[in-house]
C-alpha positions as a printed NumPy array, in Angstrom:
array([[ 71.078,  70.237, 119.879],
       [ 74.065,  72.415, 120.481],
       [ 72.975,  75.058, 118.706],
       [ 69.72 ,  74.793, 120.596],
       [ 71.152,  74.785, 124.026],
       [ 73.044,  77.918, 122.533],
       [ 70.544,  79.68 , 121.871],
       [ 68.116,  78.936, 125.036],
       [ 71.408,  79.989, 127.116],
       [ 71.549,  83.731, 124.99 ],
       [ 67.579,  83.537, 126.037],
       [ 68.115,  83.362, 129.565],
       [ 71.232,  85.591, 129.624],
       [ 69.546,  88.158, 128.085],
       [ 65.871,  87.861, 130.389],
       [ 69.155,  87.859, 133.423],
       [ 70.334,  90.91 , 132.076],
       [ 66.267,  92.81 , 132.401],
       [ 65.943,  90.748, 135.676],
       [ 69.058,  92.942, 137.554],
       [ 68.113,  95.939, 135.054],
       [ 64.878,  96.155, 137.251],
       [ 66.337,  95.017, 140.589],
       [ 68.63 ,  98.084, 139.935],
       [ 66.413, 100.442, 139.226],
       [ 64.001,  99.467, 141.792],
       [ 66.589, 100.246, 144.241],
       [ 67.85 , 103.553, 142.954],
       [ 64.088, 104.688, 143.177],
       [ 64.027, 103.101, 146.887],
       [ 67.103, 104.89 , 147.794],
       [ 66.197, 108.383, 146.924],
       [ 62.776, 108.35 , 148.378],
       [ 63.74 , 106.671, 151.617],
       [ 66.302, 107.706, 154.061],
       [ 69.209, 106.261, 155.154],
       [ 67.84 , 104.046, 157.745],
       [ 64.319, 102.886, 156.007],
       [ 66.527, 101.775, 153.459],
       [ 68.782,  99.811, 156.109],
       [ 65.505,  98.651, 157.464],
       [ 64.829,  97.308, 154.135],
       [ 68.194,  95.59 , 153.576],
       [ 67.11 ,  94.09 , 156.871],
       [ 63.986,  92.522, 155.782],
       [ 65.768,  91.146, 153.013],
       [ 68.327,  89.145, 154.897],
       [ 65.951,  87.683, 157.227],
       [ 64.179,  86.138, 154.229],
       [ 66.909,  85.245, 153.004],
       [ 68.29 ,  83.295, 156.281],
       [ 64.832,  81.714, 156.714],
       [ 63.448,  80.961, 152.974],
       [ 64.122,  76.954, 152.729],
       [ 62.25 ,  76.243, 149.259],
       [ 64.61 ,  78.163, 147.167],
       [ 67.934,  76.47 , 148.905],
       [ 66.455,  73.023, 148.473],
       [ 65.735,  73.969, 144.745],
       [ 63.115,  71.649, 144.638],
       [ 61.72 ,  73.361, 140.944],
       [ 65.484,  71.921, 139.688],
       [ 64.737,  68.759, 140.735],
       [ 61.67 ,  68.451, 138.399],
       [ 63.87 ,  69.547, 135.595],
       [ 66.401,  67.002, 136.581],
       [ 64.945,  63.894, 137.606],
       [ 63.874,  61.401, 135.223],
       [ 60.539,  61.201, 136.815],
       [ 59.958,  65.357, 135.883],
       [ 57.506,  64.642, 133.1  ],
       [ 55.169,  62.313, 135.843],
       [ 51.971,  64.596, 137.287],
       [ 52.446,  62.169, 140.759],
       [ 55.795,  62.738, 141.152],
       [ 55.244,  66.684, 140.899],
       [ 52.78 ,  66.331, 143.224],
       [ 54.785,  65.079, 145.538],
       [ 57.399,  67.73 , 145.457],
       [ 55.093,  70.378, 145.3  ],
       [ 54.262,  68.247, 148.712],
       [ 57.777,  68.765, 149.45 ],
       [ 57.843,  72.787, 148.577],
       [ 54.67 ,  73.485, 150.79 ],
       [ 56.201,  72.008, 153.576],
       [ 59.479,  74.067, 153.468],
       [ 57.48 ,  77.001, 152.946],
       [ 54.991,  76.244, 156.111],
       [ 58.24 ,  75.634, 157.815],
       [ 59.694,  78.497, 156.504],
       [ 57.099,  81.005, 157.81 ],
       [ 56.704,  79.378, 161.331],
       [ 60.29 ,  80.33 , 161.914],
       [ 60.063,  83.946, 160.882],
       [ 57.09 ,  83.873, 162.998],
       [ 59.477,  82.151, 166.178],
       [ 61.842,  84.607, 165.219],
       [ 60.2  ,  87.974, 164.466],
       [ 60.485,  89.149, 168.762],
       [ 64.411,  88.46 , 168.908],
       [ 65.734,  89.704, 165.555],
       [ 63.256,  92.728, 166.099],
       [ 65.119,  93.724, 169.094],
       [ 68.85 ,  92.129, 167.981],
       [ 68.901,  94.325, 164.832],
       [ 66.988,  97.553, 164.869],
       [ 64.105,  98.051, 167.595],
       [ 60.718,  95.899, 168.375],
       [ 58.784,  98.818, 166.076],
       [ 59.601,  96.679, 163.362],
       [ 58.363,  93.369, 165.076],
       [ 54.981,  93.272, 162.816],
       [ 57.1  ,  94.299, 159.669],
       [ 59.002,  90.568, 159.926],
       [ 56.011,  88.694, 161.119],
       [ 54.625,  89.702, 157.583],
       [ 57.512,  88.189, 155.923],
       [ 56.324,  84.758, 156.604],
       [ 53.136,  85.029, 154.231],
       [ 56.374,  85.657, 151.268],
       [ 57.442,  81.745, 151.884],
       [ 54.047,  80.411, 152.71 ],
       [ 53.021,  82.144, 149.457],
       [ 56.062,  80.872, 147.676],
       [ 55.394,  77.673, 148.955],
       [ 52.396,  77.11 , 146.611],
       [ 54.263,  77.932, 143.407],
       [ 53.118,  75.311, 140.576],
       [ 56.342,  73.377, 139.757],
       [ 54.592,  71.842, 136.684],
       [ 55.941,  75.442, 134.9  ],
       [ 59.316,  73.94 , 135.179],
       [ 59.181,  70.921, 132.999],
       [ 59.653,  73.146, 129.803],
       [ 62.725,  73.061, 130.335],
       [ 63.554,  69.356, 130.388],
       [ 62.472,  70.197, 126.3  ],
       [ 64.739,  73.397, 126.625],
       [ 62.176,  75.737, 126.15 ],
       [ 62.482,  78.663, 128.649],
       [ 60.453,  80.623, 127.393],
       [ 57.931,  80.266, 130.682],
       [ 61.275,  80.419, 133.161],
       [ 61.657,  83.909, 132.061],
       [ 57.727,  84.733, 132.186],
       [ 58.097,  83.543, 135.588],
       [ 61.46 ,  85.776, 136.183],
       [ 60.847,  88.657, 134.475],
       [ 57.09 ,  89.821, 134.976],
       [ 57.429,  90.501, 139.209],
       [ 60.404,  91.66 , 138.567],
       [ 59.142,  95.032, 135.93 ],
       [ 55.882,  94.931, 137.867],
       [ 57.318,  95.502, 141.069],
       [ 59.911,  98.241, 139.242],
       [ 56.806,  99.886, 138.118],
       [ 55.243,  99.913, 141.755],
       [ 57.814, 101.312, 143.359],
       [ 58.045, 104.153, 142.9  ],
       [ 54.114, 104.95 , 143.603],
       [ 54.372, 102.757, 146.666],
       [ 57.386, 105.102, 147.893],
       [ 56.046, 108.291, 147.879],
       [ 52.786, 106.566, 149.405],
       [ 54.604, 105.31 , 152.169],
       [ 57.472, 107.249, 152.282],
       [ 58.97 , 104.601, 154.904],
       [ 60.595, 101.193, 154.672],
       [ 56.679,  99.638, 154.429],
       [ 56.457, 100.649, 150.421],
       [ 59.474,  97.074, 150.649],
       [ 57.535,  95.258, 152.515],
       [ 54.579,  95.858, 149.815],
       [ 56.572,  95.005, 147.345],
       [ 58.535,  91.93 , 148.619],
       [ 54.562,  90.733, 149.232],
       [ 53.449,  91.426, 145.695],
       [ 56.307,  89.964, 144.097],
       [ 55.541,  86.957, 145.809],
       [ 52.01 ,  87.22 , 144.974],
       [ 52.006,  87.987, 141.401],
       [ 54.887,  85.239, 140.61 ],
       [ 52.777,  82.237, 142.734],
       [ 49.713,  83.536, 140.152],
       [ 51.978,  82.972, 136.804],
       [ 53.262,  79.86 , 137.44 ],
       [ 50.084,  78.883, 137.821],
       [ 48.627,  80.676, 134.784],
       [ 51.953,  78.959, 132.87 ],
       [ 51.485,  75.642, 134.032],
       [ 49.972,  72.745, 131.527],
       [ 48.5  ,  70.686, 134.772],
       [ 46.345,  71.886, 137.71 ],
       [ 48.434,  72.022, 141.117],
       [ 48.095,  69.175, 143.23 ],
       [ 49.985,  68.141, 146.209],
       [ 50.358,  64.212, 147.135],
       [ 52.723,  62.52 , 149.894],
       [ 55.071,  60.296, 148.602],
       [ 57.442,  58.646, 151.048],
       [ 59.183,  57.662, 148.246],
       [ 59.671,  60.239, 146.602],
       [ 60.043,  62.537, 149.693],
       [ 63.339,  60.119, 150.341],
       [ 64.319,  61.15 , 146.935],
       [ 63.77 ,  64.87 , 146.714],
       [ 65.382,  65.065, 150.631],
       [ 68.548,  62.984, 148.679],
       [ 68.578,  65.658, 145.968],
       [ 68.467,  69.109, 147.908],
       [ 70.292,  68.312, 150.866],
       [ 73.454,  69.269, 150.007],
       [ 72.294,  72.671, 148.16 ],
       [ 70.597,  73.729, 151.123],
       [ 73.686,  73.099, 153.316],
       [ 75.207,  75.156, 150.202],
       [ 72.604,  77.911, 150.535],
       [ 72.854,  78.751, 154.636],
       [ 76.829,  78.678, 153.455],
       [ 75.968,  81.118, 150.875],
       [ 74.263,  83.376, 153.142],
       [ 77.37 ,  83.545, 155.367],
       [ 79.429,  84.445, 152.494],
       [ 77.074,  86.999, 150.723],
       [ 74.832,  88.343, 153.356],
       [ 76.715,  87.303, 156.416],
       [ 78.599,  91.109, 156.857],
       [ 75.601,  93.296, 155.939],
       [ 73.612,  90.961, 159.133],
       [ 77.304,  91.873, 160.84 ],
       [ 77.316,  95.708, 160.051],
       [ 73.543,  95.575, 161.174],
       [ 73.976,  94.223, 165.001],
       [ 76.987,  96.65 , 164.885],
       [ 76.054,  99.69 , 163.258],
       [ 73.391, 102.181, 163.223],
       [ 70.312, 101.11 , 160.204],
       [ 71.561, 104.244, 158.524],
       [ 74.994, 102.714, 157.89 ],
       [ 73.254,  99.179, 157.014],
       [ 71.685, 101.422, 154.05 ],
       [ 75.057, 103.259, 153.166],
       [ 76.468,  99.977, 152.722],
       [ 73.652,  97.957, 151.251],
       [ 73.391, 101.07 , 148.552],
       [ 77.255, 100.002, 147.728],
       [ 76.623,  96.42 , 147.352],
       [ 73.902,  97.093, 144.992],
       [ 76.486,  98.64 , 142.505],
       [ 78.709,  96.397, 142.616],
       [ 76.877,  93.222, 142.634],
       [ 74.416,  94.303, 139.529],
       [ 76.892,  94.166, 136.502],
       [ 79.082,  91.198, 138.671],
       [ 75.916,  89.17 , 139.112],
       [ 74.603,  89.19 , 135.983],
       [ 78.203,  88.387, 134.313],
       [ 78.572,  85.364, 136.607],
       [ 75.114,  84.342, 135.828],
       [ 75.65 ,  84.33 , 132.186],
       [ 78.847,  82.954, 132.209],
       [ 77.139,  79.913, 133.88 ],
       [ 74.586,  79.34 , 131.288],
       [ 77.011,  79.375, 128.397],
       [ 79.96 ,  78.63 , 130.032],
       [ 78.487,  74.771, 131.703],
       [ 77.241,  73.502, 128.347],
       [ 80.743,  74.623, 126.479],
       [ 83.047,  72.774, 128.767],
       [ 80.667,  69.825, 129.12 ],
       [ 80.749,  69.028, 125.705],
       [ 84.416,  67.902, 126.021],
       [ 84.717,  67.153, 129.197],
       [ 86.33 ,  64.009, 128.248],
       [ 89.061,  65.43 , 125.834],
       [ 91.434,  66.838, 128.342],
       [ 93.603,  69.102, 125.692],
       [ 90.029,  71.231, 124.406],
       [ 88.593,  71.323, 127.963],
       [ 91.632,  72.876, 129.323],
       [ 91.613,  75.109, 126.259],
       [ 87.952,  76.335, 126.713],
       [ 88.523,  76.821, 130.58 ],
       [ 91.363,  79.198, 129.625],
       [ 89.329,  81.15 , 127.592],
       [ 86.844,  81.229, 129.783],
       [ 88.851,  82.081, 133.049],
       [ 90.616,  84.882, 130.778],
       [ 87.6  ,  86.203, 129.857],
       [ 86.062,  86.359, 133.321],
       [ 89.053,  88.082, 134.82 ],
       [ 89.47 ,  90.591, 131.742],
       [ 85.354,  91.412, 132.185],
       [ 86.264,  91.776, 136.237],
       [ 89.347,  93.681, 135.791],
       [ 87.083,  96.16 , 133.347],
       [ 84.47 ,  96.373, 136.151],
       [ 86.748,  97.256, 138.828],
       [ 88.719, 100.137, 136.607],
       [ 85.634, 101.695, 135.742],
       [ 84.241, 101.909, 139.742],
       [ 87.492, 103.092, 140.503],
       [ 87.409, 105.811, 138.082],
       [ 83.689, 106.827, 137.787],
       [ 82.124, 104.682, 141.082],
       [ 81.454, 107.66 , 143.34 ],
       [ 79.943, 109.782, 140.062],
       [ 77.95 , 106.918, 139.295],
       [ 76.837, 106.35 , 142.721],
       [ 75.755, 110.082, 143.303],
       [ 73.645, 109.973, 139.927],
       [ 71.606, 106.86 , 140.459],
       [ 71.22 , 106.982, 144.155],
       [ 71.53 , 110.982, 144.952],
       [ 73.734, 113.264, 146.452],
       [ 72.529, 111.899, 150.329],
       [ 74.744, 109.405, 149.586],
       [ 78.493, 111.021, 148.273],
       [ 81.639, 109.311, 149.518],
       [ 80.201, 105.682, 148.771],
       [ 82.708, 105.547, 145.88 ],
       [ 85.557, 103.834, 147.706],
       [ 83.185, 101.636, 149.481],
       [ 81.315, 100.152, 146.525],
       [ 85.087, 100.392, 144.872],
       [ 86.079,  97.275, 147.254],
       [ 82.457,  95.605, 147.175],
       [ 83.159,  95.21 , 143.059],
       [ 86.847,  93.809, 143.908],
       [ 85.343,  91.712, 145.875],
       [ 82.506,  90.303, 143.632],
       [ 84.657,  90.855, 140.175],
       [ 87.214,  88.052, 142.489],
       [ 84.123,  86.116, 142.861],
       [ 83.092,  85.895, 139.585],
       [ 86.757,  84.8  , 138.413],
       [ 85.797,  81.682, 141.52 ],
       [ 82.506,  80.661, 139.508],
       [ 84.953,  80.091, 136.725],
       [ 86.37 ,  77.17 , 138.878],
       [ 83.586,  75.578, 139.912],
       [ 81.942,  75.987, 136.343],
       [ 84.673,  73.716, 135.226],
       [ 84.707,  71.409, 138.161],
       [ 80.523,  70.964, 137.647],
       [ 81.277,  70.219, 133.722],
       [ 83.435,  67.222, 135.395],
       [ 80.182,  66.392, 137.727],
       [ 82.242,  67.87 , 140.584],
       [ 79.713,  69.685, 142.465],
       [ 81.537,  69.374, 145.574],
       [ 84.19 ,  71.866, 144.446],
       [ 81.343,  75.008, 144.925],
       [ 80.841,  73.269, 148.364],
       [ 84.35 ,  73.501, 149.089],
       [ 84.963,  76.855, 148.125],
       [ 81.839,  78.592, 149.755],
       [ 83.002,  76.85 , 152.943],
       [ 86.759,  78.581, 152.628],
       [ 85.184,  81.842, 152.08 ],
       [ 83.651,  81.84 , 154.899],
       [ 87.046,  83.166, 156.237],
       [ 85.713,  86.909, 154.855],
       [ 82.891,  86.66 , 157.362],
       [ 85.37 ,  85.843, 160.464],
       [ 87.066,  88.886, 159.26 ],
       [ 83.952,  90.968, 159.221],
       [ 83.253,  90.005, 162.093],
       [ 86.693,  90.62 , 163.558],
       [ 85.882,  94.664, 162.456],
       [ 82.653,  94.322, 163.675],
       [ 84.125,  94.273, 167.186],
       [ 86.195,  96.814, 166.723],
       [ 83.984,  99.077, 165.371],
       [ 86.14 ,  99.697, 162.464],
       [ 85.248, 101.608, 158.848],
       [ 82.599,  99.9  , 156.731],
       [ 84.904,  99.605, 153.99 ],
       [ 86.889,  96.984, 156.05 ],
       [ 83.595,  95.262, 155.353],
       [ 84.381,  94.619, 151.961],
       [ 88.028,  94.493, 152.142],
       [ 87.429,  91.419, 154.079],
       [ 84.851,  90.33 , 151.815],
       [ 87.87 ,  90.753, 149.361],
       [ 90.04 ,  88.612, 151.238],
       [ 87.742,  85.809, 151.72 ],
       [ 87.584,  85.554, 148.432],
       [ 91.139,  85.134, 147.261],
       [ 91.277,  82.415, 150.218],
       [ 87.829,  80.432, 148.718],
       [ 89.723,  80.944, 145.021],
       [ 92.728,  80.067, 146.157],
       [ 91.127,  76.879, 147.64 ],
       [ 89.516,  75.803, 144.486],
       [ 92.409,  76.133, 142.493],
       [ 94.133,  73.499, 144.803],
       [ 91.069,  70.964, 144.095],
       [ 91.204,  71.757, 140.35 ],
       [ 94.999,  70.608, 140.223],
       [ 93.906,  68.13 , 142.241],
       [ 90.726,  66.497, 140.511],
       [ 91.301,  67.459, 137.49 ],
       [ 94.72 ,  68.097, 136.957],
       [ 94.069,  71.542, 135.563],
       [ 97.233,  73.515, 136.373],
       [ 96.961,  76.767, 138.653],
       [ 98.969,  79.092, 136.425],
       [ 96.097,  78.439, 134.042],
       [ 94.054,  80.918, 136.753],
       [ 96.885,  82.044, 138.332],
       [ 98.387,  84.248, 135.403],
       [ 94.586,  85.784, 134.433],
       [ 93.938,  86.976, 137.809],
       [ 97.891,  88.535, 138.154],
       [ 96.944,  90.06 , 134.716],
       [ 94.179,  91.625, 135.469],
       [ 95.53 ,  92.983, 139.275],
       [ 98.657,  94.467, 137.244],
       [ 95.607,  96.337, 135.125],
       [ 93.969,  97.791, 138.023],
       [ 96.949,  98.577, 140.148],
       [ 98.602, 100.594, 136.455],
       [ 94.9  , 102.285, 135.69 ],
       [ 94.77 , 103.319, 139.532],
       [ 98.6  , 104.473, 139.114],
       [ 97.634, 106.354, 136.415],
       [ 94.72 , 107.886, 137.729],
       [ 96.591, 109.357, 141.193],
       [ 99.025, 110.638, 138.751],
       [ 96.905, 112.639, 136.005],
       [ 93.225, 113.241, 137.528],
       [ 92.86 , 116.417, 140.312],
       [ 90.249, 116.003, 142.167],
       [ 88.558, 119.307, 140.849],
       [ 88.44 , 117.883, 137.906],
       [ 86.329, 114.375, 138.119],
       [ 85.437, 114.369, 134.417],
       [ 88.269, 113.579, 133.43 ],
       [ 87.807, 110.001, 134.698],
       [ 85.009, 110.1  , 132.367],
       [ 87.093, 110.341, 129.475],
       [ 89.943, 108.277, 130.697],
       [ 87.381, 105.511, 131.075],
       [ 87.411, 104.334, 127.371],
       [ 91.46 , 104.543, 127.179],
       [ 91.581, 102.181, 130.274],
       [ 89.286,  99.993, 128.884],
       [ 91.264,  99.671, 125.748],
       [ 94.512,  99.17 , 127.747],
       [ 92.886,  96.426, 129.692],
       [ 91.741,  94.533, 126.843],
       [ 94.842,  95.144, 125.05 ],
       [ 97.314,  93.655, 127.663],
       [ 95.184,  90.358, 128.18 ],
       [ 94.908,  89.747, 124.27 ],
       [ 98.905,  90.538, 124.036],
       [ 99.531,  88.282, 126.834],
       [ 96.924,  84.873, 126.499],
       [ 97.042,  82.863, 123.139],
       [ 93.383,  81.747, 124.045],
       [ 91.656,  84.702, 124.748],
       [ 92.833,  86.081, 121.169],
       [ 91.418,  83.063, 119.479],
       [ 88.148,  83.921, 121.018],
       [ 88.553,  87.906, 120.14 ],
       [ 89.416,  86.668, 116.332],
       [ 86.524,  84.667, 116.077],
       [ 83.702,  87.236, 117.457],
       [ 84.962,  89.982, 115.008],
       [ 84.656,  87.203, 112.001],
       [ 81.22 ,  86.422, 113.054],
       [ 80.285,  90.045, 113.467],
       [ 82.312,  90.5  , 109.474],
       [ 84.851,  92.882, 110.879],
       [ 87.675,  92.181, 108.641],
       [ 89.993,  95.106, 110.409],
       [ 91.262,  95.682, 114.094],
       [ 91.534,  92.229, 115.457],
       [ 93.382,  90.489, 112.409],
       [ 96.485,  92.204, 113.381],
       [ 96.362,  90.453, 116.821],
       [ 96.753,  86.901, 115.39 ],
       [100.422,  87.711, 114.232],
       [101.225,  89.027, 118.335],
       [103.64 ,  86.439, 120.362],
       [102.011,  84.404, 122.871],
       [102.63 ,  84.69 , 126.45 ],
       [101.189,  81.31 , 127.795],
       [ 99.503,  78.683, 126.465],
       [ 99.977,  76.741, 122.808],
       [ 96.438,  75.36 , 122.876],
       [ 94.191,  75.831, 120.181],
       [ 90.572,  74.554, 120.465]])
């Protein structure tokens, strides 16, 4: 069974890994073709679905895969019940809403643009849940189907639908036929016909079950969309694109580490969650992990961002470096949080992600604190930054708390991998003119090195899992000479 979870987990890591692949190339061919502001005006469109989508933040198809009842026809007929509601629901606010957030945002040409968002929910809203009961037998095989087709269809579109359009409409299209074309496979997936029933009881049970992710999801959208809506009602649509373009950088390789992390990380530290000594083991070589992989992400957009920014997205947009430098602080910090609450959901603590969103909430005060003043985008995502280290810091607290899992044991990662940045940024001011940007390039692999060298020098853990990935992939040399190095912290061997 392990071994089968295992391997479904390396599944849907690696379909995660194609999903952002796409979403990132979809948006490099967006942002070339469209300017500044019709890119903005897409970023738009995005966050008002976002804000007004319900089915997803109940997460109604994770209820089928979790309730005892997920194999019964009736009772998926009854939450597909459920999902067609929230999507009816769903599109009559867009449609209440279209007028004002035409005018709040960007201009009331773009009124009938967000009144056609709210066929994307009512569309969703019809999705055949039945798909999702593979995966009560752990075969995910259709979950990724369902993932992964939009997602290279609409990749494939775009770029015909942008010079077509040549406006923010080719997003529009393809928001709408992503919607369409994943509604149709879940169907074409699906082992029964859809059906929708009303259940009172089971209405009771599914309300029970998603409403504290959905109070979760309008917290999320605070914290992750909540100072691009903020930079919108204060800046030009031009600027909304600049800094949507630098978010996309730095949340593709971030997301997709968190996301993977998840799936392997959950079923490792459940399977002891009650033998304290190897759970606390595991979670330190997870959390060390996590902040070595972040620390590696930041170095390498603070030595190559704006290069790598100008070369996916074009030259229109040069100078984004340092901005998308502090977006991947920013998400690298939140991916060292997911850590935490991965550990506190192994223990059944789901209130600990609650708890956390809530504190970082403090990021979007911030924003909009330089909202008001009309400050630099890139205080933006420095207090983006700072929310985060308030919502980790808060979770670290519960963790002692709960379940007594001592703070240095996060603590000392995170200070480890700060000291890396701060030494490869040191370094950088010190030996790289800016005529000369290619040497970044080539400092890039020597940073890396000294990044993963000081965490395996410095945590006993982390070189237990470095040992035991270069014996399953038979390299004999290297690594072996780590295992005689002192330990800095920890004595815990799993």
């Amino acid at each position: 069974m392990y071994r089968k979870i295992f391997k479904g987990t390396s599944f849907l890591s690696a379909a995660e890994v194609v999903s952002q692949g796409c979403a990132l190339v979809r948006n490099m061919i967006l942002a070339r073709f469209l300017a500044k502001a019709d890119f903005g005006v897409a970023a738009l469109l995005g966050m008002v679905l976002t804000l007004f989508e319900l089915s997803g933040k109940l997460a109604l198809s994770q209820q089928v895969i979790q309730s005892k009842h997920g194999d019964d026809p009736k009772f998926i007929s009854s939450v597909q019940f459920s999902q067609f509601a929230a999507g009816t629901l769903s599109a009559l606010l867009i449609l209440l809403a279209a007028w004002p957030l035409a005018h709040f945002f960007s201009g009331p040409q773009y009124f009938t643009s967000i009144l056609a968002l709210a066929l994307i929910p009512f569309i969703s809203g019809m999705n055949n849940l039945d798909v999702y009961r593979f995966a009560r037998r752990l075969a995910f095989g259709p979950l990724v189907l369902v993932d992964t087709i939009p997602q290279v269809i609409s990749t494939l579109a775009a770029w015909p639908l942008a010079i077509f359009f040549k406006d923010y409409r080719a997003v529009l299209v393809l928001l709408l036929g992503k919607a369409l074309f994943s509604t149709a496979i879940t169907h074409l997936l699906a082992e029964h016909r859809f059906s929708m029933k009303f259940n009172a009881h089971w209405l009771r049970e599914s309300v029970k079950f998603s409403w504290p992710l959905l109070l979760n999801g309008f917290i999320q959208i605070g914290n992750f969309q909540g100072d691009s809506m903020v930079v919108a009602a204060s800046f030009p649509l031009a600027q909304l694109g600049i800094y949507s373009v630098a978010m996309t950088i730095a949340m593709a390789p971030n997301l997709t580490i968190m996301r993977i992390s998840s799936s392997l990380g959950l079923p490792l530290l459940a399977e002891v969650q009650n033998d304290p000594p190897r759970f606390t083991a595991r979670y330190s070589q997870l959390v060390q992990t996590m902040a070595l992989v972040g620390s590696i992400v930041i170095v390498g957009m603070m030595l190559c961002g704006e290069q790598v920014v100008m070369l996916l997205f074009g030259s229109k947009y040069a100078g984004v470096g340092a901005l998308a430098c502090w977006l991947t602080a920013s998400q690298s910090m939140r991916v060292l949080r997911a850590s935490t609450t991965i550990a506190a959901m192994a223990r059944g603590d789901t209130i600990n992600n609650l708890i956390s969103s809530s504190w970082r909430l403090s990021g979007l005060l911030l924003a909009i604190m330089v909202g008001i003043l009309k400050a630099s985008i890139t205080w933006f995502a420095v207090a983006a930054l700072m929310g985060e280290i308030i919502a980790l810091s808060a979770t670290i607290i519960r963790l002692k708390s709960k379940h007594s899992i001592a703070p240095k044991r996060t603590i000392l990662p995170a200070a480890v991998g700060v000291m890396c940045v701060v030494f490869t940024g040191g370094i950088k001011l010190l030996l790289s003119p800016g005529q000369h940007p290619f040497f970044n390039w080539l400092f890039l692999p020597v940073a890396v090195l000294l990044n993963v060298g000081a965490f395996t020098l410095c945590f006993a853990e982390l070189r237990t899992v470095m040992i035991d990935l270069n014996r399953r992939l038979r390299m004999k040399l290297g690594w072996q000479v780590t295992n005689t190095l002192p330990a800095f912290s920890g004595d815990l061997k799993d």
